[in-house]
C-alpha positions, 0 to 999 in steps of 0.5 A: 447439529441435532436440531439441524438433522431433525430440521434438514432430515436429509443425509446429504444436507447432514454430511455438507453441512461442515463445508457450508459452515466453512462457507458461511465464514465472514471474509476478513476485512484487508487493512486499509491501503497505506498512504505514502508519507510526505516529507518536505525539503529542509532549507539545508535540503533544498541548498544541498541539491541545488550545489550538487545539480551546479557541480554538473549533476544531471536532474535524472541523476538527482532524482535518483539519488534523492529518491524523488521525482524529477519535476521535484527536484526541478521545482526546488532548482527553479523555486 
């Protein structure tokens, strides 16, 4: 801070000269965004929403109680 006072020689520069460090502070660096996981159907899976769409389930339904998109589900009722 010395040499900085001799160097600056000015009282305003001296009394910014805490809030300049806090400003010359690196910004932390965010965490990368988190991908989404993928899980794929078991055969046991993919069997078990297909009996539940036959006992009169609807796709929507379906989509909501597997937690998966309705074109999923549809790909595993045609496929």
């Amino acid at each position: 801070m010395e040499l900085l006072r001799l160097y600056l020689n000015s009282h305003f520069a001296l009394s910014r000269t805490p809030q300049l460090l806090v400003e010359a502070r690196p910004h932390r660096r965010r965490s990368p965004p988190q991908r989404q996981l993928q899980h794929r159907l078991t055969k046991t899976e993919r069997d078990q929403l297909r009996a539940d769409y036959a006992a009169g389930g609807t796709i929507r339904g379906l989509a909501r109680t597997w937690h998966l998109h309705r074109e999923t589900i549809r790909r595993v009722l045609r496929g």
